[in-house]
C-alpha positions in Angstrom: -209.9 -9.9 43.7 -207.9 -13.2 43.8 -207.1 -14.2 40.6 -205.1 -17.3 39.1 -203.3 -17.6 35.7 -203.5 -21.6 34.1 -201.0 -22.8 31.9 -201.6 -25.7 30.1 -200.1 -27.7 27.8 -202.4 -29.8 25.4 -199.5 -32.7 24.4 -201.5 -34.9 25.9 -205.3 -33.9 26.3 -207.1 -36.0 28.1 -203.9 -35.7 31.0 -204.3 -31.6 30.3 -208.2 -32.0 31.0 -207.4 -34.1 34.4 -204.6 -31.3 35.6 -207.2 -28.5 34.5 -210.1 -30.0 36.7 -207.9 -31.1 39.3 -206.8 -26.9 39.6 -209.9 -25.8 39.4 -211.8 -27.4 41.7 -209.2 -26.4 44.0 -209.3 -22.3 43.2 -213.4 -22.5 42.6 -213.4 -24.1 46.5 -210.5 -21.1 47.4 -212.7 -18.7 45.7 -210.3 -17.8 43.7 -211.0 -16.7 39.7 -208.7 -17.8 37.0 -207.9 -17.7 33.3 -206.6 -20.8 31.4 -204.2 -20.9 28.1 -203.2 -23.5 26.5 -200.1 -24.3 24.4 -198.9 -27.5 22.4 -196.0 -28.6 24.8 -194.7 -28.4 28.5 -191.9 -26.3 27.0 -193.9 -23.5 25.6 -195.2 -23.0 29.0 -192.4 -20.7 30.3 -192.8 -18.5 27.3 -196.6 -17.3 27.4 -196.2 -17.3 31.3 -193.5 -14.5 30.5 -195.4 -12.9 28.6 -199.0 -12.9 30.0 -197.1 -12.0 33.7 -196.6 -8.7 32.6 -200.2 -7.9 32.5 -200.0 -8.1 36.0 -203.4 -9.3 36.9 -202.4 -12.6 38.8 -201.6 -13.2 42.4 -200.4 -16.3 41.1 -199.7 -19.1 38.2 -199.9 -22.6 37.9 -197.7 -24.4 34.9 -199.8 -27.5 34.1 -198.8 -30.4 31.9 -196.7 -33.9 31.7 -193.5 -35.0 30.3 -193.1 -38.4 29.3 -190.2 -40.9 28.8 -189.5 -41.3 25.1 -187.0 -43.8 23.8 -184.2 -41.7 25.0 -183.8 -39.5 28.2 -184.9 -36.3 26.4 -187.7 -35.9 28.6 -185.2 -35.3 32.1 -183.9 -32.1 29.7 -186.6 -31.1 28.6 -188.4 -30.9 32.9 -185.3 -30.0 34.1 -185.5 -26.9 31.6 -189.1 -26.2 32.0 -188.9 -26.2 36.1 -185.9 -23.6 36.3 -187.2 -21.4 33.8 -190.6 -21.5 36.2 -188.0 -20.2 39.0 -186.7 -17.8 37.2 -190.2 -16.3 36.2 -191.2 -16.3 39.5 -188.3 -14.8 40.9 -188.4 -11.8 37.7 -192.3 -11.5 38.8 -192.3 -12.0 41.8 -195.3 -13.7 41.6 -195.7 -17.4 42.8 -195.5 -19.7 40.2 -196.4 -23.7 40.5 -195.0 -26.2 39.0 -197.9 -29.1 38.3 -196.1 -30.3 35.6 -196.0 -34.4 35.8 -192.6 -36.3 34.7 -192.8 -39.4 34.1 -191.1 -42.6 32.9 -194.2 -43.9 31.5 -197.8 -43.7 30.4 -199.9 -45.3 33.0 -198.0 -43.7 36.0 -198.6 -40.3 34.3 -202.0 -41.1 33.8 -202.6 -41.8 37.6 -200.6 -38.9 38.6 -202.7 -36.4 36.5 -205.8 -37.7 37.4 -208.1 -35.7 40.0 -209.2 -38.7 42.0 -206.2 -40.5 42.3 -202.9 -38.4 42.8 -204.6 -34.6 41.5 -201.1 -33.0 40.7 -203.6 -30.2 39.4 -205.0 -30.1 42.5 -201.8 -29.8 44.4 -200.4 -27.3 42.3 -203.2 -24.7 42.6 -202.7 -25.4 46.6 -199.5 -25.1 46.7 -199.7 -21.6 45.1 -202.1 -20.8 47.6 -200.2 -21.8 50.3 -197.6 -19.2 49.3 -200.2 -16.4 49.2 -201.4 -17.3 52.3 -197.6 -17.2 54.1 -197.5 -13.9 51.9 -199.9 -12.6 53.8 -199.5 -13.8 57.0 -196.1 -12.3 57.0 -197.1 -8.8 55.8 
């Protein structure tokens, strides 16, 4: 059985529901099953992955949310932050981990980035995922 694990973050819905269609339509079309949580911020993302990983009944996991210039560069620390601890977890997995998570310096670039008919960084994120199964297996 494939199965995916969603993270999303619900800072800024209507971007989280965009991501979330965006991934799966992607896994439905792979065939793959999934299971979606969500949590408050982008930064709470690493810490239920942690800790739903060691169920261990995921091929894979897909961080989805969007960070978004303030008035002060917070928002670089904050990604930066997020996007290594999503290495790390993959690495102390070792399970595939992507990172959909959209930074931006403003609203309407985020919007168009997190939409599934425009840019689909959902989308991409459940493929990308895939694609690393699919090396995975290749290889084995």
């Amino acid at each position: 059985m494939k199965k995916a694990l969603i993270i999303s973050s619900s800072y800024y819905k209507n971007f989280e529901k965009n991501l979330i269609k965006g991934a799966v339509k992607t896994l439905k079309k792979k065939s793959f099953k999934f299971d979606i949580f969500s949590v408050k911020g982008s930064f709470e993302i690493p810490q239920i992955l942690n800790i739903l990983l060691l169920k261990k009944k995921y091929n894979f996991a897909i961080a989805l949310g969007c960070i978004v210039k303030g008035k002060t560069n917070h928002h670089k620390s904050i990604a930066f932050s997020v996007s290594k601890k999503l290495l790390d977890l993959s690495i102390k997995h070792k399970i595939p981990i992507s990172n959909g998570i959209v930074e931006s310096s403003n609203l309407t670039i985020a919007k168009d980035r997190c939409d599934p008919l425009k840019f689909d960084r959902g989308g991409e994120a459940a493929l990308s995922g895939i694609s690393i199964l699919e090396a995975l297996k290749g290889n084995r």
